[in-house]
N, C-alpha and C positions, 0 to 999 in steps of 0.2 A: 887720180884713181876714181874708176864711179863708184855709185853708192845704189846698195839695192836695199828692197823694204824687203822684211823675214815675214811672209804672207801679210793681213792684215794688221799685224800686232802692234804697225809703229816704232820698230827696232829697225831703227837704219843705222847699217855696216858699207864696210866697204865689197866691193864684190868681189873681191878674191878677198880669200881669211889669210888665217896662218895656222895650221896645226903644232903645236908646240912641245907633244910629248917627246920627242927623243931628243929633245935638250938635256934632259936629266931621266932618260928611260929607256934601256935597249943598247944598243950594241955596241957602242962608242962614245967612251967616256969624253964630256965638252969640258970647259973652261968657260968658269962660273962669268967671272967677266968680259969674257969673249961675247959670250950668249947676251949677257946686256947691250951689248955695244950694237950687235946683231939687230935685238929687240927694238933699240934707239933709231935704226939705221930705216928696220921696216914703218915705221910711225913715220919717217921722213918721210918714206913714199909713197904714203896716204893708206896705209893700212891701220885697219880702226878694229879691226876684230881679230882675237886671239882664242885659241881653244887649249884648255890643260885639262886638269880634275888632278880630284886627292890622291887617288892611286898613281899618278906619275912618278914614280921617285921611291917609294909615295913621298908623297908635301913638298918633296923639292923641287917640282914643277913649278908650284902654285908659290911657293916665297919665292924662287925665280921671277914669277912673272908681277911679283906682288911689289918685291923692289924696284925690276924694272921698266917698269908703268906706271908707278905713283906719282912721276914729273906731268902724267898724260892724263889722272884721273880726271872721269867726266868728259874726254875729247873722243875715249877708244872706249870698246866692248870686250870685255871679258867672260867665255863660257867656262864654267868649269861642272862637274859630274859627283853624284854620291853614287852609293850602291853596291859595294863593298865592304865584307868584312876584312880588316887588312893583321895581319901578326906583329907586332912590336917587335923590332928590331932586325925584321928583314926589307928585302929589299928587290925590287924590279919584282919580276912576277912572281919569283918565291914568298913575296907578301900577302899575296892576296889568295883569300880563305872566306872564297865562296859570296854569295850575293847577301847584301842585307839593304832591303830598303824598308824595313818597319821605320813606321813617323818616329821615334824617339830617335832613330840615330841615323833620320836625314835630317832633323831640326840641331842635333849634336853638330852634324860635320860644315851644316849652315853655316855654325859659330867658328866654327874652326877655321873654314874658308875662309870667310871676313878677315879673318886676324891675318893668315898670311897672306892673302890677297891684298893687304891694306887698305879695303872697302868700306862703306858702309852699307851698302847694298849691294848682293849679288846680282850683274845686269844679266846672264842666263845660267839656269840652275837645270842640270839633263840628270832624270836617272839614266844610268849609265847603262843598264841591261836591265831588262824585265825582269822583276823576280817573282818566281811561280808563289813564292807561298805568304805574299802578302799583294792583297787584290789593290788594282791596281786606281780604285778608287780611293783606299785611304793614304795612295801615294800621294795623289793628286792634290787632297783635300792636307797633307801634311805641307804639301808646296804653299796652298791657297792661303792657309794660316803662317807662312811667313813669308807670304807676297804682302798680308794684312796687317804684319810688325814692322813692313819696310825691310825686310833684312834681304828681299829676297823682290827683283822688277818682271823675271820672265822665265816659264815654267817650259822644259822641253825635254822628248824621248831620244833614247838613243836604242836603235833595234828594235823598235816595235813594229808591232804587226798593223793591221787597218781596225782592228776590232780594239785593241788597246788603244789606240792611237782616240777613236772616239767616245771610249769608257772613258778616259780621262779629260777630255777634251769637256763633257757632258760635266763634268766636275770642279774643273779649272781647265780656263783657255788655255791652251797647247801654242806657243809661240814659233817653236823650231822641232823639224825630226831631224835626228844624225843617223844617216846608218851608209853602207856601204854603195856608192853609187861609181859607174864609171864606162867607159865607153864599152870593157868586154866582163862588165858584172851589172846587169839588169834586171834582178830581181824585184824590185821597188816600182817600177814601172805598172805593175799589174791590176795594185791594189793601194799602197801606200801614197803614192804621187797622185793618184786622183781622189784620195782622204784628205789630204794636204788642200790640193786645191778647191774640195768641195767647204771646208772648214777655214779655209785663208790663213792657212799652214807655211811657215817656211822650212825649205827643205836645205840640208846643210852636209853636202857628199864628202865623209870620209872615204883614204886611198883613191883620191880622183884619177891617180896615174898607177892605180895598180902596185900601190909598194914600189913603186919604180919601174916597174917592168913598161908601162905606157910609155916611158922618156927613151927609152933604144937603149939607153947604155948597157941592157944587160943581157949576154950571152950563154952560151954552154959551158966557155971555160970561165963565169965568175963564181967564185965562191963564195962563201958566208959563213962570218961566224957562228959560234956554236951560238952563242946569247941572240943573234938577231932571229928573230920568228919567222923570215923565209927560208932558215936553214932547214926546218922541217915542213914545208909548206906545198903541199901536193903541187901547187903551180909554178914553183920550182928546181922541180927536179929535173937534169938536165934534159930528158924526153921531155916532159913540158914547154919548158924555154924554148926548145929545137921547132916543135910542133906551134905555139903558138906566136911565132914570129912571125907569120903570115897577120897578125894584129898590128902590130909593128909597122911592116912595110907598108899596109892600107895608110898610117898615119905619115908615114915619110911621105908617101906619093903627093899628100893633098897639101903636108908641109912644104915642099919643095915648088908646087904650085903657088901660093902665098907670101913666101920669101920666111917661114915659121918653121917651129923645132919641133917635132911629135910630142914633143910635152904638151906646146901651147895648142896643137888641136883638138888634145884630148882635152884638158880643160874650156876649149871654146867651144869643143862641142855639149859640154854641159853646161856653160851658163846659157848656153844656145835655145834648149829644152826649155824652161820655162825663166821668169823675170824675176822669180822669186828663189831661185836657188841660189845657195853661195858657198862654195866649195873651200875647202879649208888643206892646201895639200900642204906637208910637212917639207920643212926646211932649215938647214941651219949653214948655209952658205950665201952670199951675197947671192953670186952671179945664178943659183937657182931662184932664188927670191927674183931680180931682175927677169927672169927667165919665164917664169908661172907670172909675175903680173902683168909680163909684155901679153900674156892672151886677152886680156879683160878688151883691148884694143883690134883682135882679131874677129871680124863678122863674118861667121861661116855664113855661102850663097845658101837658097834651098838646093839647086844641086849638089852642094859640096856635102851636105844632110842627105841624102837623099843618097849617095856614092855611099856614104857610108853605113846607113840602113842595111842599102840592099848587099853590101859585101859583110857587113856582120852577122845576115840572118844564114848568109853561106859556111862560116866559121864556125866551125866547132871548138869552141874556148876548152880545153884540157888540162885535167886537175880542178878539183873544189877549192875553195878559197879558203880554207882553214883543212 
């Protein structure tokens, strides 16, 4: 597997992640030690970078990944997120109860992380969404002060804007942004991705494949649990799906030219963008894990970029993403 550097920060990962929430979040119940053996399986193939947070589960992302990665501490990276208010004794998103990233209970969940992470320092700490009513400086400056106890090696946004992104940055060095990237969600391109690289930011694209829909597998007649989030999800509603399968086939055509699966070009087309991105798509299957790290080894040409520019500026992607 290669290894890419997260902007200037000195945080070297492997260049394809692992997104880890619906191990224990969303729509299908796993098996706890299935998921380890899993977890064990991707560290074989030279994956060193993991992503949870405390809202998974909640917590039973983070002792998932805390038990099984403590044979690896120090080899692998571990992200995980605050910035939630969560309810005691619920569960999946009926937990969570609104944003809180005031400094007392991101230095709280600091402590909390550690313990089921099996840490002694957090190697990346993401508020998880901006929150409007505590500035975004004293987030910053609550990270800085447990970057300076050790508890805590690298400070990162998830969902910020270019203006947040540099408020905080002015406060404490900003290591990684997470937010939504992917070949038909572009957003990030305009403003964020070149804050990133004016700041020597790594960028770190959640939903690389679209919630799935980037991989082909999924048509008009699939359906969805009530619990999985694209059950209600403008982009797929069966108009959606129907209409936006012209995304789809762009990706078949250039896969079948390369001997690759439309998974692996949507992921090569983002590591493709720049050196410092490193995409994190979820899995909890071997032969998808095989599958998303076989792209790390796909080189899109400039034509093969350049096909897919100019047939995505043609496309009108259908349905908001939330």
């Amino acid at each position: 597997m290669e290894k890419r550097l997260l902007g200037k920060s000195g945080l070297e990962v492997s260049a394809m992640g692992l997104g880890c929430m619906r191990m224990s979040f969303g729509d299908t119940p796993t098996d706890k030690q299935e998921m380890i053996t899993f977890l064990h399986k991707a560290v074989e193939r030279g994956v060193t970078f993991f992503d949870t947070a405390e809202v998974y589960g909640p917590y039973t992302n983070e002792e998932l990944l805390g038990e099984a990665l403590e044979p690896f501490k120090g080899k692998i990276v571990i992200a995980t997120k605050f910035g939630h208010n969560l309810i005691p004794g619920k569960t999946g998103r009926e937990a969570m109860n609104g944003l809180n990233s005031r400094p007392e209970q991101i230095k709280k969940v600091a402590d909390a992380s550690l313990k089921r992470l099996r840490v002694e320092s957090l190697d990346l700490f993401y508020q998880h969404r901006p929150d409007p009513n505590v500035p975004i400086e004293d987030v910053a400056g609550a990270v800085k002060d447990l970057i300076q106890a050790g508890k805590v090696k690298h400070f990162g946004l998830s969902e910020a804007d270019a203006g947040l992104i540099r408020r905080a940055h002015a406060v404490q060095p900003v290591t990684a942004i997470q937010s939504e990237y992917s070949i038909w969600f572009r957003e990030v391109e305009s403003a964020v991705l070149p804050a990133c690289e004016e700041l020597g930011i790594g960028f770190v694209p959640f939903s690389p494949l679209g919630r799935g829909f980037l991989t082909g597998k999924i048509d008009e007649t699939t359906s969805f649990d009530s619990s999985d989030i694209r059950a209600n999800n403008p982009r797929f509603t069966q108009e959606a799906i129907k209409a936006n399968r012209v995304v789809v086939e762009l990706l078949q055509k250039i896969a079948s030219s390369l001997g690759a699966t439309p998974a692996q070009i949507a992921l090569a087309w983002l590591l493709a963008q720049k050196p410092w991105i490193v995409p994190i798509p979820g899995s909890r299957r071997l032969e998808r894990l095989d599958e998303n790290n076989g792209a790390v080894s796909i080189k899109l040409t400039d034509e093969n970029l350049k096909e897919i520019d100019q047939a995505m500026a043609e496309i009108k992607v259908v349905g908001s993403r939330y």
